[in-house]
N, C-alpha and C positions, 0 to 999 in steps of 0.2 A: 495319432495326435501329434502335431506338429505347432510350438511355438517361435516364436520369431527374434534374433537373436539380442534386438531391444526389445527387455520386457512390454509386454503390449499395456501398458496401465495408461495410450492418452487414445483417445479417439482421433489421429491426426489426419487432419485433411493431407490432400497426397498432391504438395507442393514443396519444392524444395529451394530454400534463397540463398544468393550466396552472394549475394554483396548489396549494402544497404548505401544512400547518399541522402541526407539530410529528413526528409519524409517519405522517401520512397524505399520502397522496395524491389529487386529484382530477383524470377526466378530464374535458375536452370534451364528453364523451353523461353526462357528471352523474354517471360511479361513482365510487367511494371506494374507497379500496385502503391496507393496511397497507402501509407500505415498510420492508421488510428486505432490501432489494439494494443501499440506501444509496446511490446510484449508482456501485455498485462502492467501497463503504469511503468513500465521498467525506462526505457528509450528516453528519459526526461526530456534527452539532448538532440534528442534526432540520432541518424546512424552516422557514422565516420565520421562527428563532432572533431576539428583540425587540432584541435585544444588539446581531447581524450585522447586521440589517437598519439601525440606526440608524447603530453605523459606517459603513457603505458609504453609507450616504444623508449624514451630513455631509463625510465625505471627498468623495463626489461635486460636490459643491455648493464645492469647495475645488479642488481640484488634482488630476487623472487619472496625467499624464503628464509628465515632463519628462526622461528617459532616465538611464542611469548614466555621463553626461559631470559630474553635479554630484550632492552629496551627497542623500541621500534620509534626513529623519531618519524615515521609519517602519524601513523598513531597520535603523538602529543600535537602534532602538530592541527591533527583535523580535529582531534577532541576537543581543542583549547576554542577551535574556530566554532563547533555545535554549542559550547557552554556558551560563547559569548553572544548567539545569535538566539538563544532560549532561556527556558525556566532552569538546565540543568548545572547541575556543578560537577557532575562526571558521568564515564562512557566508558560502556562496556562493545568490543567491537564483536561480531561473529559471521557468518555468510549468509545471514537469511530471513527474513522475515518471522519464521517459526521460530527458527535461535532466539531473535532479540525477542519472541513472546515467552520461550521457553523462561528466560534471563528476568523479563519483569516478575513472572508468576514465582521467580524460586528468590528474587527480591523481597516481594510482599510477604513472603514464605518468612523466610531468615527474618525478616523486619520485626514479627510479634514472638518467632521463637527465641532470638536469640535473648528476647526481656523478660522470657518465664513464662509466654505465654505458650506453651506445648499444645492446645489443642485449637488454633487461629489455624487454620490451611485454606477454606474454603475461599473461591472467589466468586462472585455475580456477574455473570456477563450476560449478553441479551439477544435475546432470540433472532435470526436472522443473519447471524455476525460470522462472520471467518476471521480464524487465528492462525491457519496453518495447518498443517496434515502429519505434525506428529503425533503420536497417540494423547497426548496431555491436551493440544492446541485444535485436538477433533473434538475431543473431549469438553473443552470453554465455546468452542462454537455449538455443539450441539445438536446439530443435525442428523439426521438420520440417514440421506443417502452420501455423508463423508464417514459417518459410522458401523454401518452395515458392516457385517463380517470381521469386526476390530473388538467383538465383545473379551472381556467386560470393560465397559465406559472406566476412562480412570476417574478416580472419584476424588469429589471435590471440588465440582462446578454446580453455581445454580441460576439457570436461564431467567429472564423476565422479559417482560416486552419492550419491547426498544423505545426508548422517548416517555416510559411511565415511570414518574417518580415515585407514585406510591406504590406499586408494585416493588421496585427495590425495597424501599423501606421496608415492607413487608417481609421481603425475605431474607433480610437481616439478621442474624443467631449470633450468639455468643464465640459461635466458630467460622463466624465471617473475619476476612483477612483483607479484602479489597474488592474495589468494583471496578469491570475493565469495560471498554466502552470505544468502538471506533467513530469518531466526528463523522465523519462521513464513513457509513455503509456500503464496503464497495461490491463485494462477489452477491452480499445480498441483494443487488438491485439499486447500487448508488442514491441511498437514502438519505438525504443531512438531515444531521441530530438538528433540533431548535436549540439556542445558542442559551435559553432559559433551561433547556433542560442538563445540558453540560454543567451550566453554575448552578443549579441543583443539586449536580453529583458533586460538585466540589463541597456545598455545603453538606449533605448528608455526611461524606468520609470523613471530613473535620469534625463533625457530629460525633461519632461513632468509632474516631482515632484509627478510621480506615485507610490505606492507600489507595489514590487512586490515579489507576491504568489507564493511557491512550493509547489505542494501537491506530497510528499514523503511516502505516507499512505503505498502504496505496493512497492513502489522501496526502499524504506529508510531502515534502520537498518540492515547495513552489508550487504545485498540483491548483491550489483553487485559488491563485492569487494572491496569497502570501506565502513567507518560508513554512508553517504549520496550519496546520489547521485550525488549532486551536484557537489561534491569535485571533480569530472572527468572533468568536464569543468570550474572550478578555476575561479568561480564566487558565490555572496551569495546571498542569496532574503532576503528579510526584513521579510515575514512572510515565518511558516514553518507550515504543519499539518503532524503530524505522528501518526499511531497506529499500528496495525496488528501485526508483532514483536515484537513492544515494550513489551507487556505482555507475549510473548511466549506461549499464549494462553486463557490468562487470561486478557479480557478487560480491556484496557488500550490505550485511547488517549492522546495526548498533541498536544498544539501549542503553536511554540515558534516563538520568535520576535528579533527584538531589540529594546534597549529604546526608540530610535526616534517612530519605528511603535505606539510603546506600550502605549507610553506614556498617554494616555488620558483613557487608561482602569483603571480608578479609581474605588473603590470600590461599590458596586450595578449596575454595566455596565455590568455583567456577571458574571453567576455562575454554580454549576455544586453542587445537590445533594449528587450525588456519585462518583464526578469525585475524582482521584488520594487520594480513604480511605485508609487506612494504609496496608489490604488485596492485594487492586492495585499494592501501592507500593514496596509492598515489591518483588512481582515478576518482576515489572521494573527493579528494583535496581538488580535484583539475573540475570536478561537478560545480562544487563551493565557488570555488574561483568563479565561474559563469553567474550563478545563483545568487553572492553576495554583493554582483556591480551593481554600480547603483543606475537605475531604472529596469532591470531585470521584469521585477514582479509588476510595474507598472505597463512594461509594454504586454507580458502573458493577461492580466487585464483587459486590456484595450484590445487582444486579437480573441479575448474569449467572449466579451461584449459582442463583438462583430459576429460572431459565431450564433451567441443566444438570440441574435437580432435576425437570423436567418431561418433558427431550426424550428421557432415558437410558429413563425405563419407555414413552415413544411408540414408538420403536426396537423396543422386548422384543415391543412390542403388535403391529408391525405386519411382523415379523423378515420377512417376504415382497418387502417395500416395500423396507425401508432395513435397513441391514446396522450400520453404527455411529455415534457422533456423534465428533468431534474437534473441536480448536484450544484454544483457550484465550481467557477471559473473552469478549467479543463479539463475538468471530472466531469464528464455527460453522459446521462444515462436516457437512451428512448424506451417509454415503455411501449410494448408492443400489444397488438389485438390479434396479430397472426402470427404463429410460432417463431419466435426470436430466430430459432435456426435459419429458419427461411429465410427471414430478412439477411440475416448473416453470408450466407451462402452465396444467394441471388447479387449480393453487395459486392462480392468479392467477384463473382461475375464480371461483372461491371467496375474491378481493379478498386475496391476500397476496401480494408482490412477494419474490421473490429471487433467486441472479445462478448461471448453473452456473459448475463449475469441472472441472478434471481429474479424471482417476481415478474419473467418474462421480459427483459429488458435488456438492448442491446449496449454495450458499455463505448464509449468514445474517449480516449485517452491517448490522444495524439501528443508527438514534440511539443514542450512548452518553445518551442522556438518557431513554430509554423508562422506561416504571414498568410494574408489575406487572401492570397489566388488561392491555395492551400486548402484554407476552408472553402471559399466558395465551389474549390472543384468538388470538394467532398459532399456537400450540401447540393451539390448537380446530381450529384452519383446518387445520392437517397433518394432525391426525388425523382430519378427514373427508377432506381428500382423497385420505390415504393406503386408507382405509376404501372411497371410490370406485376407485381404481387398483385392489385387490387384486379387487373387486367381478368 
């Protein structure tokens, strides 16, 4: 018996890249490759963004590390820029999508314990969903092959169907604590929530003096054509987790609140080693910069238009292959009729990179910076490969 000296825990295809340039990719044996897997939503900016690269080359040359025992001014300085650009009035930094989930759920926690109510823990989240792959954030998604061999489920979540508002209501107790909810569905199969059934949850948790969660990890930052997702359905949650984009590649989590949420996270209730060192920050703050100019979110619009303008008649052309397109602005999910893998595969054959997801669907999650040859080469590349699958 023989293991290998990275734990084997990824199925990794057996390619190796070693230097990116705006949507491409390059491996080792000299190919080239479209990247629309983004590294899972991460690559906001494309690869070697001149912007990122310069922040993190003079931060580097400055200062890594010095822990959150003393003030961090990149820290104030991007929290100040997230509160002003959303519903929050503070931010907690950490590395990861899971952190800033772990950070909402121990929010809503502290929220009803610190006022006497001792037995509020439980959260509702909804079926289909991913939070993450610590034992708490396997546990709120709920799944069975991310919880396989992790028994006992930590306790304290309870699943509903995604988009049923009576269903939550229903499973509403006395020791419900919040309801967490991502706008957009993304490992599940790139599902967006209806924008009625988000200001449903908003209404329910004001109902019922609940908090309520947005895990915006893969849909958030600038992702479907605005800064949040939320903003499509013109309602706010009281907590938020974000990461993926936010570093542009470079780990980086936060979740942010409002004071009501927040208020009880006093000092020693939470912390974070490495969360948001001045390294972190400085590529959040250099992300922001790109994100906050103005026309930003209208030009990602305009090239995701161009996109959904091409992918809806590849769909009609190849109705054998793929069965629908979804998500919204540059969150695109194809559903598939012939195993996601394959498409995947046969894709990448043919130099286009993209990421599966549930419900048989292959995820598209290119640069919010690509242009128009970009897609269209991409939207070449499906349509031969889809042309060889049905072959």
């Amino acid at each position: 018996m023989s293991i290998s000296a990275v734990m084997p825990t990824y199925a990794r295809t057996d390619v190796v890249f070693d230097r990116g340039e705006g949507a491409w990719l390059y491996a080792t044996d000299g190919r080239r490759f479209l990247d629309f897997g983004g590294g899972i939503a991460v690559t906001s900016l494309g690869h070697a963004h001149p912007h990122l690269v310069a922040a993190l080359q003079e931060q580097a040359a400055k200062l890594w590390h010095c822990s959150n025992l003393y003030r961090i001014a990149g820290q104030e300085k991007v929290a100040a820029r997230l509160v002003a650009n959303s519903f929050a009035d503070t931010v907690f930094f950490c590395n990861s999508g899971a952190e800033a989930m772990e950070c909402a759920i121990k929010i809503a926690r502290r929220f009803h314990q610190a006022q006497g109510a001792k037995d509020k823990f439980r959260v509702i989240t909804a079926r289909g969903a991913f939070h993450g792959r610590t034992l708490a954030t396997i546990s709120a998604g709920g799944q069975e092959k991310h919880l396989d061999g992790f028994a006992p489920k930590v306790d304290g979540f309870d699943q509903v169907a995604f988009g049923n508002l009576n269903e939550t209501r229903a499973a509403i107790t006395p020791q419900t604590a919040a309801l967490v909810v991502e706008p957009i569905q993304g490992e599940g199969g790139i599902i967006p929530a209806d924008p009625q059934y988000l200001q449903g949850l908003r209404q329910v948790a004001d109902e019922f003096g609940l908090l309520l969660i947005f895990d915006e990890v893969q849909c958030g930052l600038g992702r479907t054509g605005k800064l949040f997702a939320y903003e499509w359905a013109g309602v706010t949650p009281d907590v938020m987790a974000l990461a993926k984009g936010l570093g542009g590649g470079f780990p980086v989590g936060a979740c942010l609140a409002t004071e009501r949420a927040a208020q009880f996270m006093t000092p020693g209730t939470h912390g974070s080693t490495f969360g948001g060192n001045p390294l972190a920050m400085s590529a959040a703050s250099a992300v922001l910069d790109v994100m906050l100019a103005d026309g930003f979110h209208d030009r990602t619009t305009r090239i995701a238009d161009h996109f959904w303008t091409q992918l809806r008649p590849l769909v009609a052309k190849h109705s054998g292959v793929f069965a629908e397109v979804r998500g919204k602005g540059l969150m695109i999910g194809l559903k598939c009729k012939v195993p996601n893998g394959d498409v995947i595969a046969r894709a990448m054959d043919n130099g286009l990179l993209a990421v599966a997801g549930g419900d048989n669907v292959i995820r598209l999650l290119p640069s919010l910076l690509i242009g128009e040859a970009e897609v269209d080469a991409a939207v070449a590349i499906l349509d031969r490969t889809a042309t060889e699958l049905a072959a």
